[in-house]
C-alpha positions as CSV (number, residue, x, y, z in Angstrom):
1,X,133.8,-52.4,-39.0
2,X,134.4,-54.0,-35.7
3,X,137.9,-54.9,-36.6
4,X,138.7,-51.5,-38.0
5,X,138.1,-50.1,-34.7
6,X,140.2,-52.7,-33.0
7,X,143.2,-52.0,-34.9
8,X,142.8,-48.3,-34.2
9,X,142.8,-48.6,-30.9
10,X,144.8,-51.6,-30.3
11,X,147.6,-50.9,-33.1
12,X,149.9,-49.0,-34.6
13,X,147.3,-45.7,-34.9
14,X,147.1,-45.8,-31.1
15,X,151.0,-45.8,-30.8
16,X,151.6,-43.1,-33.1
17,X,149.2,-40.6,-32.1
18,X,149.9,-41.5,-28.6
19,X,153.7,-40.3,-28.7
20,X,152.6,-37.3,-31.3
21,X,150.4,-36.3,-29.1
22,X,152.8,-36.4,-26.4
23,X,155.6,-34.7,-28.0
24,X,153.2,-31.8,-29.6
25,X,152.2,-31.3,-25.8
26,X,155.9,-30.8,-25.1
27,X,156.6,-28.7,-27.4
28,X,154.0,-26.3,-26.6
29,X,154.0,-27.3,-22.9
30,X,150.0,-27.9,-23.0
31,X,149.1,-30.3,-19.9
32,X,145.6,-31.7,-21.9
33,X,147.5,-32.9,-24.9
34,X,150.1,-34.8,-22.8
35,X,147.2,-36.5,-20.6
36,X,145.0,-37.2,-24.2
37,X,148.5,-38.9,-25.1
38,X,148.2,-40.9,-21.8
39,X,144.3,-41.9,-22.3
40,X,145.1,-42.9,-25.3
41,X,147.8,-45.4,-24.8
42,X,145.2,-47.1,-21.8
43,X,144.0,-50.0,-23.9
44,X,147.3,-50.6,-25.9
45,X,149.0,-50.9,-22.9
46,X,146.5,-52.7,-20.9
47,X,145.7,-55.6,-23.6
48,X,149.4,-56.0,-24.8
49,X,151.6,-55.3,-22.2
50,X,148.8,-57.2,-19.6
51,X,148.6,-60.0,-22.3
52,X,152.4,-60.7,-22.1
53,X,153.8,-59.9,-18.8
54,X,150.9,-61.5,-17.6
55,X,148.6,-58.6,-15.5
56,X,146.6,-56.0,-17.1
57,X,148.0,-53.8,-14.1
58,X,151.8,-54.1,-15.2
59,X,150.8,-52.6,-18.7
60,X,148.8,-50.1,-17.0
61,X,152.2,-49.2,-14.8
62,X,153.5,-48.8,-18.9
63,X,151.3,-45.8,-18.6
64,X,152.0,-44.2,-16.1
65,X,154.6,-42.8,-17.5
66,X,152.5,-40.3,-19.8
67,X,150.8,-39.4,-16.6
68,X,154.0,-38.7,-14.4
69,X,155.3,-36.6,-17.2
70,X,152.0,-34.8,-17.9
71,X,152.3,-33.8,-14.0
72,X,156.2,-32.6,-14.4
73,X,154.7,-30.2,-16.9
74,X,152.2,-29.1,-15.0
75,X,154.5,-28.2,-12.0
76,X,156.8,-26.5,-14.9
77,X,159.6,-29.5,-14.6
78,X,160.3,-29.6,-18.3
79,X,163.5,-32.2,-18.2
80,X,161.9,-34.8,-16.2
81,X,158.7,-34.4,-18.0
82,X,161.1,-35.0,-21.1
83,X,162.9,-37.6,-19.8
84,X,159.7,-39.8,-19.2
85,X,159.6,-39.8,-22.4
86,X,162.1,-41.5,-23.4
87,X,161.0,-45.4,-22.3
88,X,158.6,-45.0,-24.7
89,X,159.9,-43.9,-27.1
90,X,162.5,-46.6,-26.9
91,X,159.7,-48.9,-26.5
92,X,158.1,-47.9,-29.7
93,X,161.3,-48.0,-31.2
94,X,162.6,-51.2,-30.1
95,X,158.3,-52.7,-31.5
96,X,159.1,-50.9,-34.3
97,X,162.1,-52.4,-35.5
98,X,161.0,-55.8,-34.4
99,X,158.2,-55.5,-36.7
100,X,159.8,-54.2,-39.4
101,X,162.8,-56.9,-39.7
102,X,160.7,-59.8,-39.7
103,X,161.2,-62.6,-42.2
104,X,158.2,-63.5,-44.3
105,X,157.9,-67.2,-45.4
C-alpha cells in the first residue's frame, strides 16, 4: 500500500495531473487549479530534482514556476502565465522521452 502511494506522488501520476491541472487552470483562467498544480508538483520536485542536483531547495526553485504563473493569472497576465509553462512542459517532455527510449536488456 505504502509503495502505491509513493509512486503516486513521486511518479508519473504526480507529473501528469500536475501539468493537467495546470493547463485546465489556463484554459479557464481559474487561479486555485493552477496553485493545486503547483502543490502538487512539491514532493516530485523536491525528492528528484533535490536528489540530483544535489539540494532539495534547487528542485523546490523547479516549482516555482507553477507559482509565478499562478500569480500572472491572477494579475490577468495571460502570456507570461503561459509562457511559464513551457520549462515544464519541456521538462516533462524531454523525462518523457528519456523514459520511453530506453533499451531493455
Amino acid at each position: 500500500m505504502t509503495e502505491i502511494l509513493v509512486q503516486t506522488i513521486l511518479g508519473w501520476p504526480a507529473l501528469i495531473a500536475s501539468l493537467l491541472a495546470w493547463l485546465a487552470g489556463l484554459v479557464t483562467k481559474k487561479f486555485i487549479l493552477v496553485m493545486s498544480a503547483g502543490i502538487i508538483i512539491l514532493p516530485f520536485a523536491f525528492f528528484y530534482l533535490g536528489a540530483y542536483l544535489g539540494s532539495g531547495w534547487l528542485g523546490l526553485l523547479f516549482s516555482l514556476g507553477h507559482f509565478a504563473s499562478a500569480i500572472a493569472l491572477r494579475q490577468n497576465k495571460m502570456l507570461l502565465a503561459w509562457l511559464l509553462l513551457a520549462p515544464y512542459t519541456l521538462f516533462v517532455g524531454m523525462l518523457a522521452y528519456i523514459v520511453l527510449t530506453q533499451s531493455f536488456r
